[in-house]
C-alpha positions in Angstrom: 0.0 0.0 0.0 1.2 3.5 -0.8 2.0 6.1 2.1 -0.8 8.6 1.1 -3.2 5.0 0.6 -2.0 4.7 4.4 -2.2 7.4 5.8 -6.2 7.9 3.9 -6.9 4.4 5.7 -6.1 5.6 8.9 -7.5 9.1 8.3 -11.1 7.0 7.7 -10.7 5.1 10.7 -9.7 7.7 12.9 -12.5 10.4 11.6 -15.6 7.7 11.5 -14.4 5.7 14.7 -17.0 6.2 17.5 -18.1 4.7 21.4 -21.1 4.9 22.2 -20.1 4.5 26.4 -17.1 4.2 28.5 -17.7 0.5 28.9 -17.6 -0.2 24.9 -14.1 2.0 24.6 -13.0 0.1 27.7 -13.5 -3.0 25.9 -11.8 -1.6 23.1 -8.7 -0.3 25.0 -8.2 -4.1 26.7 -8.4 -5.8 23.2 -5.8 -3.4 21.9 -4.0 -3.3 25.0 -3.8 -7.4 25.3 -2.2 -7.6 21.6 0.1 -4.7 21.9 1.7 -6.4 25.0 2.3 -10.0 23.5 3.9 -7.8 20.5 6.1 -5.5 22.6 7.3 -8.7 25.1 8.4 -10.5 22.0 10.2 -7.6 20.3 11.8 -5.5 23.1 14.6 -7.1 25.6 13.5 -4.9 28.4 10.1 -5.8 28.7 11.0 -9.4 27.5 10.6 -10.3 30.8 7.3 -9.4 31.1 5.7 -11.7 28.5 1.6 -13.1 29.5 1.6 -10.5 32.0 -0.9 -8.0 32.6 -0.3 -4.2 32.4 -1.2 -3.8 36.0 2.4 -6.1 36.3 4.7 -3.5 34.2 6.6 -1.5 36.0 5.6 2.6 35.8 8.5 4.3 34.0 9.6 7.9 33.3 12.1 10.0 30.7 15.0 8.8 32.6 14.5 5.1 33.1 13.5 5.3 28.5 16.9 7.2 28.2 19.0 4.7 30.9 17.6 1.9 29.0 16.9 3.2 25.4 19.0 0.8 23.5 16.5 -2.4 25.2 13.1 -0.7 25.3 13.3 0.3 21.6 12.1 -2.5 19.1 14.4 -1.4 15.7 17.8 -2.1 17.2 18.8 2.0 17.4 21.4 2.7 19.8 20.6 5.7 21.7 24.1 8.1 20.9 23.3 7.3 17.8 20.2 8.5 17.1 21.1 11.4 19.7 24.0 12.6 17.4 21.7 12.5 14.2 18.9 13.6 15.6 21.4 16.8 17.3 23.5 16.6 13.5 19.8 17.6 11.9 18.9 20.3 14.0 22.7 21.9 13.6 22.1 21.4 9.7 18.4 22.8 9.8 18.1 19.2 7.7 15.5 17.3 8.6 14.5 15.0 6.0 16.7 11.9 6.2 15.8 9.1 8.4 18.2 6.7 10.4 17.9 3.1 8.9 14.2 4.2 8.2 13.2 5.6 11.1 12.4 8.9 11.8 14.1 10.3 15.2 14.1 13.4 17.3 14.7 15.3 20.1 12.3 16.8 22.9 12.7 20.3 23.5 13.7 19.9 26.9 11.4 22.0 29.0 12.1 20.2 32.2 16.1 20.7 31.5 15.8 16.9 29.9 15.9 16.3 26.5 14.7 13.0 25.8 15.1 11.5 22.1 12.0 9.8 20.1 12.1 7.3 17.3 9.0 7.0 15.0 8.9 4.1 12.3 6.9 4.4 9.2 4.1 2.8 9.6 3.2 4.7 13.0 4.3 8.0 10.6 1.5 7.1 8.8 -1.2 6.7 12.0 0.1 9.9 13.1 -0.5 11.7 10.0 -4.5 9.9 9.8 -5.2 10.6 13.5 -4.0 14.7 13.1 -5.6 14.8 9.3 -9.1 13.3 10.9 -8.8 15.7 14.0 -8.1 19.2 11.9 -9.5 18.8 8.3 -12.7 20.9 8.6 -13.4 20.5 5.0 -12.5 17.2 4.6 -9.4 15.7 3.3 -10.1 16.3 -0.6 -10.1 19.9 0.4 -7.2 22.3 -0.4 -5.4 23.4 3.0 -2.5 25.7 3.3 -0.7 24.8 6.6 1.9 27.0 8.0 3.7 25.3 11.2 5.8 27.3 13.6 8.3 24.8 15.5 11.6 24.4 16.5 12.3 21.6 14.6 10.6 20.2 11.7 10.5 16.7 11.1 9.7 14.4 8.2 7.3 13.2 10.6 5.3 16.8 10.3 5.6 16.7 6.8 3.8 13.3 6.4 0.8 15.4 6.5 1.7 16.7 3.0 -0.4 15.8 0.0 -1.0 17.3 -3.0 -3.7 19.2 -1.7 -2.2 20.0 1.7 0.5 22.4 1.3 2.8 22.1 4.3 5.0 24.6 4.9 7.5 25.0 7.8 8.2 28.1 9.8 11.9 28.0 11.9 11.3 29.6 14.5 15.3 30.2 14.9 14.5 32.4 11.6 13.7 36.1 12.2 10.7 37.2 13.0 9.9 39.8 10.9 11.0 37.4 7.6 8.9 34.8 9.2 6.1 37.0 9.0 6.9 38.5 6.0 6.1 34.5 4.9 3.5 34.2 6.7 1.7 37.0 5.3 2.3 36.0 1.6 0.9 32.2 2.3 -2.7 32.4 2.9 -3.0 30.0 5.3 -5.9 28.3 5.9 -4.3 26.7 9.1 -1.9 28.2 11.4 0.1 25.7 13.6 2.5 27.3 16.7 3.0 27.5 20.1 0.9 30.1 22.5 3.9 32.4 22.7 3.8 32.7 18.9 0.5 32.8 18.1 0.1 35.6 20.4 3.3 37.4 18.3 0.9 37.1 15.2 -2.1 38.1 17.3 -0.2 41.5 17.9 1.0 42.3 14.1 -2.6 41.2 13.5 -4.4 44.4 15.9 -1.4 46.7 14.9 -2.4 46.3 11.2 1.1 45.0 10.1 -0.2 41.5 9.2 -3.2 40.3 7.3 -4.1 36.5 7.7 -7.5 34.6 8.0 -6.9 31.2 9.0 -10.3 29.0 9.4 -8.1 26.9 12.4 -5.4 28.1 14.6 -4.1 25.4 16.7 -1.8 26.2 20.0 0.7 23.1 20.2 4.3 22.9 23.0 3.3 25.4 25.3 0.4 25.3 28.2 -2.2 28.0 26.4 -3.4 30.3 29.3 -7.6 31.4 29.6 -6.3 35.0 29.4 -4.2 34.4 26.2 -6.8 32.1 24.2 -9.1 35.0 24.9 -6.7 37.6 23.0 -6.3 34.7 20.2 -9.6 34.1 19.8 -10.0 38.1 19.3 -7.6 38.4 17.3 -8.2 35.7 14.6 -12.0 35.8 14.5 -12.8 32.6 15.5 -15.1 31.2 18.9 -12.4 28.2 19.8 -8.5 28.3 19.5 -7.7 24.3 19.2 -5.2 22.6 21.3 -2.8 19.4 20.6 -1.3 17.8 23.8 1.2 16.2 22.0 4.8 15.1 23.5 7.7 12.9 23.4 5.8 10.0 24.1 2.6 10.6 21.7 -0.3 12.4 20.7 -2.4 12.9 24.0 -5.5 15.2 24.0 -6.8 17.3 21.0 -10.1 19.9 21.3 -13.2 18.9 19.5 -15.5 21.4 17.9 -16.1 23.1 21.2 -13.2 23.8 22.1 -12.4 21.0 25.2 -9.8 19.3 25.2 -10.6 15.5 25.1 -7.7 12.8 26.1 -6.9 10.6 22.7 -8.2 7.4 24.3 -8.4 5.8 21.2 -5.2 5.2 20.6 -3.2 5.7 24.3 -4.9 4.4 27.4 -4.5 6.7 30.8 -3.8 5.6 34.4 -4.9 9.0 36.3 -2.7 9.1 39.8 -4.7 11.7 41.6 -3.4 15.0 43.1 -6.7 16.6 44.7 -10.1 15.6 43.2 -9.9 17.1 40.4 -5.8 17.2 39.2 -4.2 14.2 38.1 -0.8 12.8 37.1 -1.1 10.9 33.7 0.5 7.0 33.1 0.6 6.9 29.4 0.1 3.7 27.8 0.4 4.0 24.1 -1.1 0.9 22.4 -0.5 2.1 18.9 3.4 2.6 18.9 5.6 -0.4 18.9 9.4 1.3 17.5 9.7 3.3 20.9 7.0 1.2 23.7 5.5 4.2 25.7 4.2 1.5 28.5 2.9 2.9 31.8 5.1 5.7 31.5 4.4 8.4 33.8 4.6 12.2 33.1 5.3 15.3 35.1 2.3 17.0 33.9 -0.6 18.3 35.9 -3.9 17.4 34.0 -7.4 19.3 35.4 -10.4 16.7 34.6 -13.6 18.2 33.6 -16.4 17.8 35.4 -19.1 18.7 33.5 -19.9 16.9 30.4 -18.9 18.3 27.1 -21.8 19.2 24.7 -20.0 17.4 22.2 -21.2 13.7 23.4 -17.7 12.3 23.2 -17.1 9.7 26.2 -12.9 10.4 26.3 -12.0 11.9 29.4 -12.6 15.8 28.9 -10.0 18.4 30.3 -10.2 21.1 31.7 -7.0 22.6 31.4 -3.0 21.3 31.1 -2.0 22.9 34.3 1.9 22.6 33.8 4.5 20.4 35.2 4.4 18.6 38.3 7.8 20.2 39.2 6.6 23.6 38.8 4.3 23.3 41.8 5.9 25.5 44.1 6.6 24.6 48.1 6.2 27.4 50.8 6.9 27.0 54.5 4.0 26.4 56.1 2.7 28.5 59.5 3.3 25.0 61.3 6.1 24.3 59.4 5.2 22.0 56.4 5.9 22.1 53.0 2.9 23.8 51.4 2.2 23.0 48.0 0.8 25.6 45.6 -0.6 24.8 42.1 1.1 27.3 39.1 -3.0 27.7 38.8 -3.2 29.5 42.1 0.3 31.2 41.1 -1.5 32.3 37.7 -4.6 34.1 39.6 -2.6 36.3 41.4 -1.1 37.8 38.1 -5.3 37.2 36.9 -7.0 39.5 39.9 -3.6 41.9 40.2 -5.7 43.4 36.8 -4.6 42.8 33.2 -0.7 41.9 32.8 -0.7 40.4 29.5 3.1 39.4 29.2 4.4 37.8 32.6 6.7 34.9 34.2 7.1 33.9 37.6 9.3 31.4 39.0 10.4 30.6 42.2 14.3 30.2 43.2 16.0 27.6 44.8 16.3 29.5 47.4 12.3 29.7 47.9 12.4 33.3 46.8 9.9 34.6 43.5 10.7 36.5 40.4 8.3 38.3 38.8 9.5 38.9 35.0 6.4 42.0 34.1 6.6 45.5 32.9 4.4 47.0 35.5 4.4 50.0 37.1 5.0 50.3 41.0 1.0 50.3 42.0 0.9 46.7 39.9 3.1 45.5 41.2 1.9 46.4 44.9 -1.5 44.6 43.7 -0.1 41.8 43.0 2.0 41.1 46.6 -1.4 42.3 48.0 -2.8 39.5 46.0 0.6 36.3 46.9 -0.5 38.2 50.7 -4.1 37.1 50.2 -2.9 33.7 49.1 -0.8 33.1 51.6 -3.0 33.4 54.6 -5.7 31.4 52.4 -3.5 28.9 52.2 -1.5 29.1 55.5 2.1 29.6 54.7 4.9 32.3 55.5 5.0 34.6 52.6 8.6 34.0 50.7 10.6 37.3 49.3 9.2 39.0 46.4 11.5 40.1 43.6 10.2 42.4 40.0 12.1 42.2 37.3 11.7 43.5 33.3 9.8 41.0 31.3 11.9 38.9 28.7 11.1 35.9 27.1 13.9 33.6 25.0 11.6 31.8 21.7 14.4 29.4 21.5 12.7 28.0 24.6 9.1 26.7 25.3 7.1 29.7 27.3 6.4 28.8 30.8 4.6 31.1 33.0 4.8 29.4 36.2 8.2 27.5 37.0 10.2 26.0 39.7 13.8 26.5 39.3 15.9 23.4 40.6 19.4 25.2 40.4 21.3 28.5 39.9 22.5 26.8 36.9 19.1 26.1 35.0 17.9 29.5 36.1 21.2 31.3 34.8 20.6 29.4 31.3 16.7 30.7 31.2 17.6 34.1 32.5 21.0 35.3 31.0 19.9 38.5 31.6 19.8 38.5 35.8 23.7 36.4 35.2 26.2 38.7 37.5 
C-alpha cells in the first residue's frame, strides 16, 4: 500500500471511529492493550521479561528510566548516541528529512532541563498523520489546505501530513521574526500551527495592522495556552475556539473537539490518572499504537485538570479542563506550622489574573524559595499583585517567601512557561542570561 493509501486508511478510521459508552471504549482499550503487550514482550529485551503479564504487572516508567535503558526498550535495534548525534546533527544542519535506517528520530525540546530523544517508524508516521488529518480537516481531506507550522524543529514526521492538496510549509522559528512574517503574510493559510507564545506574536502584528491573515483553524501546540491568552487569540483571529494538541515525546495525548475541550486521545493511548486533589491528576501513558519506541505505563510530570461537566459534544474520552503545567513547577512554601505547602502554578496564575490585566508575565520561584516576577508593570501593579501572593498566603496558611520584580523577557528558543520552579542556579542562569552577575 502507498503512504498517502496509508495514511487515507487511517484518516477514515480515525474520523468515523465512534463509542457509544465508557464501557464499549474500555473493551476496546483491553483488546488493543492485550495484543500490543504480547507484540512488545516479543520484540523489546526490556520488557521481554514481562511476556503473559498484565499491564497492571509492568513496572511505571519515566524519561530517565526510557533514556538509561533506550537501546533495550526500543524494538528497531537504534542505539541511543546514535540516534542522539543524528537527531542533534539535523537540528545543527536545519536538515530534517533523512531518516536513520528508516526511522524517523528526534529530540524533545527539553522543558524540564531533559531532552529525551524519540524514534518514530513508518508505519506509525503514517497513523500519526491519519489521526492529526481526521482531528483538523474541517473541510474534509479532498479539500485544499494551506498549513503554516511554527516549531523548532521540523521533522519528516510533520511533513507526512503533505499531499498534493495540503500544502505544508514549515516556519523556523530560529528564523527572524519579521521574515517569518513576511512569509507568513504572503501564504494564505488556511491553518496556522505554533505554540501560544507565537501565536500571540501574530495576534499583535494582527491588531497593529502590520499582518493580514484569515486562517479558518489556529491550533496552539508545545506550550500550556493560558484562559487570558486564548481570549486575545480568539479576538484576534475571529474565531469562537482556538484548538489545542497535547502532544509530546511519548505521543499524541489530547486534542479539542469542535467546542473547544480538550478530550484525552483514548483511542489510541490508554490513561492511568494518579490523583493530586479531586480534580488534578498525574497521567500514566500507555500508548497501544506505537511499537518502534514502547511508551508503556510511563508516567509524566504534567498536571492534568479533569472536567467535570460533560462536554456538549457527546464524546465519552476523558474531557479536560486545562494542562496545568509540570508537576515540578508546583511550588513549596513554608508552612505556618512548618510544612511544606504545595501551591498549584494555577493559584500562582490568579494572582497575576486579579492583580488586573498583565498580558506578558513569568514567575518562577528560586531555589532558594524566593519569586521573580518577570512583568513590565508600574510600581501600583506590582503592589497589587504582593497584596494579591499576601491574600494567598493566609488562604492557604504559609509564611509569605521574598518577592523580587524584574523587566519581562522571554527567549523563543525555549518553550514559554509562566509558572516555573527553578531546581538550580544553573538552570535559572541558562533561562535568564539577563539577571547572570
Amino acid at each position: 500500500m502507498s503512504n498517502k493509501l496509508s495514511i487515507l486508511k487511517y484518516y477514515l478510521t480515525f474520523r468515523y471511529r465512534r463509542f457509544h459508552s465508557r464501557k464499549e471504549l474500555t473493551e476496546f482499550q483491553q483488546k488493543k492493550i492485550r495484543s500490543h503487550l504480547r507484540l512488545i514482550t516479543e520484540k523489546s529485551l526490556f520488557y521481554h521479561i514481562y511476556r503473559n503479564k498484565e499491564l497492571q504487572d509492568f513496572p511505571v516508567i519515566d524519561k530517565k528510566i526510557m533514556m538509561d535503558n533506550f537501546d533495550i526498550i526500543n524494538t528497531v535495534g537504534i542505539n541511543k548516541d546514535d540516534a542522539a548525534a543524528f537527531a542533534i546533527d539535523s537540528e545543527r544542519t536545519r536538515s530534517f528529512s533523512p531518516e536513520l535506517h528508516n526511522i524517523t528520530v528526534g529530540l524533545s525540546s527539553g522543558t524540564s532541563y531533559s531532552r529525551g530523544i524519540f524514534l518514530v517508524e513508518n508505519t506509525e508516521k503514517e497513523k500519526w498523520a491519519g489521526f492529526v488529518l481526521a482531528k483538523f480537516l474541517k473541510r474534509g481531506i479532498a479539500a485544499k489546505y494551506n498549513v503554516a507550522f511554527f516549531m523548532r524543529a521540523n521533522s519528516n514526521l510533520y511533513e507526512s501530513v503533505g499531499s498534493r492538496n495540503i500544502h505544508f510549509e514549515f516556519f523556523d522559528i530560529y528564523a527572524d521574526l519579521s521574515e517569518n512574517l513576511k512569509k507568513l503574510n504572503n501564504f494564505d493559510a488556511d491553518i496556522i500551527v505554533a505554540q501560544p507564545s507565537l501565536l500571540l506574536m501574530i495576534a499583535e502584528e494582527i491588531n497593529q495592522g502590520r499582518l493580514s491573515v484569515h486562517p479558518e483553524t489556529v491550533i496552539s501546540i508545545a506550550e500550556v495556552l493560558e484562559k487570558e491568552d486564548e481570549k486575545i487569540l480568539r479576538s484576534a483571529f475571529g474565531t469562537d475556539v482556538i484548538h489545542q494538541v497535547y502532544q509530546c515525546t511519548e505521543g499524541c495525548l489530547a486534542a479539542t473537539c469542535r467546542y473547544g475541550t480538550l478530550h484525552l486521545n483514548e483511542d489510541i493511548v490508554h490513561i492511568e490518572k494518579e490523583y493530586l486533589d479531586d480534580k488534578r491528576f498525574i497521567p500514566i501513558i500507555t500508548d497501544f499504537e506505537r511499537t518502534s519506541q514502547p511508551i508503556i505505563r510511563y508516567r509524566l510530570n504534567d498536571v492534568l485538570v479533569e472536567k467535570k461537566n460533560t462536554c456538549p459534544c457527546g464524546c465519552v474520552y476523558t474531557a479536560l479542563e486545562k494542562i496545568e503545567g509540570r508537576e515540578d513547577d508546583i511550588f513549596e512554601m513554608e508552612g505556618n506550622d512548618g510544612q511544606i505547602v504545595k501551591i498549584f502554578p494555577d493559584f500562582i496564575r490568579r494572582c497575576i489574573l486579579f492583580s488586573g490585566e498583565i498580558t506578558d508575565y513569568r514567575i518562577q520561584q528560586m531555589p532558594d524559595g524566593s519569586i521573580q516576577i518577570f512583568a513590565d508593570i508600574d510600581d501600583d501593579r506590582k503592589t497589587r499583585v504582593r497584596e494579591e501572593f499576601e491574600k494567598m498566603s493566609i488562604d492557604k496558611g504559609f509564611r509569605l517567601p521574598p518577592i523580587r520584580f524584574n523587566a519581562y523577557s522571554y527567549d523563543k528558543s525555549r518553550k514559554l512557561k509562566r509558572v516555573e520552579k527553578v531546581t538550580s542556579l544553573i538552570n535559572y542562569s541558562d533561562m535568564c542570561p539577563e539577571l547572570n552577575p
